[in-house]
C-alpha positions as CSV (number, residue, x, y, z in Angstrom):
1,X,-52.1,36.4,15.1
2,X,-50.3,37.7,12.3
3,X,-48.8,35.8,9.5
4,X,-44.8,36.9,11.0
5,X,-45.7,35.9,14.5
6,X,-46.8,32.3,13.5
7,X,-44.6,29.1,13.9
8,X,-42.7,28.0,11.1
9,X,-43.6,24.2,10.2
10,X,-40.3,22.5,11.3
11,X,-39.0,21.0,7.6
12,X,-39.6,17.5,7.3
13,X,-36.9,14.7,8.6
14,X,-36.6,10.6,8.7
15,X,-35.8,10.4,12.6
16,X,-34.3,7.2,11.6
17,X,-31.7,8.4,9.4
18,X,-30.0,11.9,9.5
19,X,-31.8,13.3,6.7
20,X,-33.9,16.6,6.4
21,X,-35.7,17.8,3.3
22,X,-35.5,21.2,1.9
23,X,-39.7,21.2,1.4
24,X,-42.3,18.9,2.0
25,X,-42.4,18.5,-2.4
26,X,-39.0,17.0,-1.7
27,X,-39.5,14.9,1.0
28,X,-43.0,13.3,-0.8
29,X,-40.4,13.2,-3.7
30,X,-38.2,10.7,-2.0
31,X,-41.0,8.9,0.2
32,X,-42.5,7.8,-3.5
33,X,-38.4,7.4,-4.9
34,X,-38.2,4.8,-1.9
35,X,-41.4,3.0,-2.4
36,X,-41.5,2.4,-5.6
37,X,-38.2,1.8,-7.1
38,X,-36.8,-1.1,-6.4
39,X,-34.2,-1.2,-3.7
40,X,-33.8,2.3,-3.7
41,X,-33.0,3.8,-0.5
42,X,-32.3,7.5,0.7
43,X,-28.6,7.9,2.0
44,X,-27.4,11.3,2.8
45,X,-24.3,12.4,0.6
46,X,-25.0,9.1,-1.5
47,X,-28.4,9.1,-3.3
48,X,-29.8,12.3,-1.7
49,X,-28.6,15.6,-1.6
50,X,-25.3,14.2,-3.3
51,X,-22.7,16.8,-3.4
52,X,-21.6,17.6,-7.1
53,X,-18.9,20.3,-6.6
54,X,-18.8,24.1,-5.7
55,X,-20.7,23.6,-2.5
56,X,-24.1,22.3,-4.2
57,X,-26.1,19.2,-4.3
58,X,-28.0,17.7,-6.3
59,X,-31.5,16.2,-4.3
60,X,-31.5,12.9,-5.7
61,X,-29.8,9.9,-7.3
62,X,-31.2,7.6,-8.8
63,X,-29.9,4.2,-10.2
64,X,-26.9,6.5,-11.7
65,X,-29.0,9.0,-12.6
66,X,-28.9,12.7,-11.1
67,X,-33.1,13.9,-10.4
68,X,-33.6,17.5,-8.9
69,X,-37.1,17.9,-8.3
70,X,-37.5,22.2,-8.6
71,X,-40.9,23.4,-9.4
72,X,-40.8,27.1,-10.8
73,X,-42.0,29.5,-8.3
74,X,-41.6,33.5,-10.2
75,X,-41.4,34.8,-7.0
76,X,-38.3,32.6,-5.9
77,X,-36.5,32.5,-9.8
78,X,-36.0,36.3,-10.2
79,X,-32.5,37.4,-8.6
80,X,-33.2,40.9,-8.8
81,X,-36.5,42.0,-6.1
82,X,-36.6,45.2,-8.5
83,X,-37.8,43.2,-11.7
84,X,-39.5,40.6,-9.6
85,X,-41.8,43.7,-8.3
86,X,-42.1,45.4,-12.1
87,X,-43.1,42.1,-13.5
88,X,-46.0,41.3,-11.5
89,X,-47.1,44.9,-11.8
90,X,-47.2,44.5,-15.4
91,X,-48.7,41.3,-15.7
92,X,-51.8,43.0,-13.6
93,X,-52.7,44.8,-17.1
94,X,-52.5,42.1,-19.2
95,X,-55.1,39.9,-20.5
96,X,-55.9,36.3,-19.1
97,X,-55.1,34.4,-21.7
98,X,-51.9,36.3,-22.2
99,X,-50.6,36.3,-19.3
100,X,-50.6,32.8,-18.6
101,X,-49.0,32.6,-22.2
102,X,-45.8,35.2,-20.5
103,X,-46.1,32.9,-17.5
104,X,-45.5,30.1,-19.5
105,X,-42.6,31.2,-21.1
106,X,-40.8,33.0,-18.3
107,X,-41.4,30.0,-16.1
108,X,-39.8,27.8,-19.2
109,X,-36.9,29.8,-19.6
110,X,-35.7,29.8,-15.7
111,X,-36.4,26.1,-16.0
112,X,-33.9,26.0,-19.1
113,X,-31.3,28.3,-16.9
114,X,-31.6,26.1,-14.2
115,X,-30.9,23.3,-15.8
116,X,-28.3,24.3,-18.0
117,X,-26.2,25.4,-14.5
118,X,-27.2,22.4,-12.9
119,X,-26.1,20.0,-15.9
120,X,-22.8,21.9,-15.9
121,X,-22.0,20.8,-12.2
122,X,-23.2,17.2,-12.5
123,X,-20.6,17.0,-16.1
124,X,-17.9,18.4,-13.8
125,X,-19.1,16.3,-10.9
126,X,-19.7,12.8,-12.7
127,X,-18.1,13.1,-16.3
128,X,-19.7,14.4,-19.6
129,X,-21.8,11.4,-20.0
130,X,-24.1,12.1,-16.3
131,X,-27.0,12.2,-17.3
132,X,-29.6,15.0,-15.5
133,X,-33.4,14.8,-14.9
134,X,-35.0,18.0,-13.8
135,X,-38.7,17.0,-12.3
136,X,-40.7,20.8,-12.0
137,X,-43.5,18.7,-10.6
138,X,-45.1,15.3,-9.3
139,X,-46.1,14.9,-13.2
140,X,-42.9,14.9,-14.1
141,X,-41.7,13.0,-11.3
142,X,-43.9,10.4,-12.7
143,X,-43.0,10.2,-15.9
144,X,-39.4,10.9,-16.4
145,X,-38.0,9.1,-13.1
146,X,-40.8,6.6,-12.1
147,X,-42.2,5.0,-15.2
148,X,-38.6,4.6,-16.1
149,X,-36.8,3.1,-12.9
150,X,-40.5,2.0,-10.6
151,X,-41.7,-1.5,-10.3
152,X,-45.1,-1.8,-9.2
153,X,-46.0,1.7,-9.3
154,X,-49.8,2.8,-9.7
155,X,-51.7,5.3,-12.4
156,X,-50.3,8.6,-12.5
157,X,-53.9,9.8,-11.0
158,X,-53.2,7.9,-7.8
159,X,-49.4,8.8,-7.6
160,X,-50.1,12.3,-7.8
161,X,-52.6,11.9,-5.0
162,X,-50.0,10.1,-2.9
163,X,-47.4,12.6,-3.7
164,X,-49.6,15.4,-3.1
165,X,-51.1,13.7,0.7
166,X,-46.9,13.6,1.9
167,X,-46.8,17.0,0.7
168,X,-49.8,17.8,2.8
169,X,-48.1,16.1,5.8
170,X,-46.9,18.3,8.6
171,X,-44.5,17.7,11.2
């Protein structure tokens, strides 16, 4: 069977409440938001995907605090499929340690981009003061959101392998 004429996994959902994640990184995301920090509790439109003007959302927050979790993927960042296509066929002549250096930097700079646009909506949204988190992964997840606002939350060696078994989950 061919990879186009496979199922799609069905995006994950809480049949209990009316909420459906974007990826399975978002819904370990708020599985680990809701279990360990305090009385934290996904509501749609409230503290997940929380609309903050111009038809976006921000996917989580948190005890006043707006968290998008967006890991960099090149292949999703670049707007033009041209450049996308001229950059990978570049990076096939450079050097390993090189290109992981260019990696690096490109994948820092979207991350900056993204986060400058998304800041801009959440000051329009919730005032100048709203603060922003931008998690690119379950380490940051950790540190940034979970050491901060979490009560009774475990190393970061076994969080990232609970984050990364809800990822894994399939439904």
């Amino acid at each position: 069977m061919s990879q186009f004429n496979q199922p799609r996994a069905r995006l994950p959902t809480l049949p209990d409440r009316p909420i459906t994640f974007a990826s399975y990184a978002e819904y370990a995301a708020g599985m680990l938001l809701e279990r360990y920090i305090g009385d934290y509790e996904l509501k749609m439109g409230h503290t997940f995907q929380v609309p903050i003007g111009h038809n976006k959302q921000c996917d989580f927050l948190v005890n006043g605090v707006f968290v998008e979790f967006h890991p960099i993927n090149l292949r999703h960042e670049f707007s033009d499929r041209q450049a996308a296509r001229q950059f990978g066929e570049a990076m096939r002549h450079v050097a390993h340690p090189f290109r992981q250096q260019i990696v690096n930097a490109i994948k820092n700079e979207f991350a900056e981009k993204y986060y400058q646009r998304r800041k801009f909506l959440v000051s329009m949204h919730g005032g100048k003061d709203s603060e922003l988190i931008v998690c690119q992964d379950p380490i940051d997840l950790y540190h940034l959101v979970i050491k901060r606002f979490g009560v009774g939350y475990p190393k970061q060696a076994n969080f990232i392998n609970e984050f990364n078994a809800l990822a894994r989950q399939r439904f």
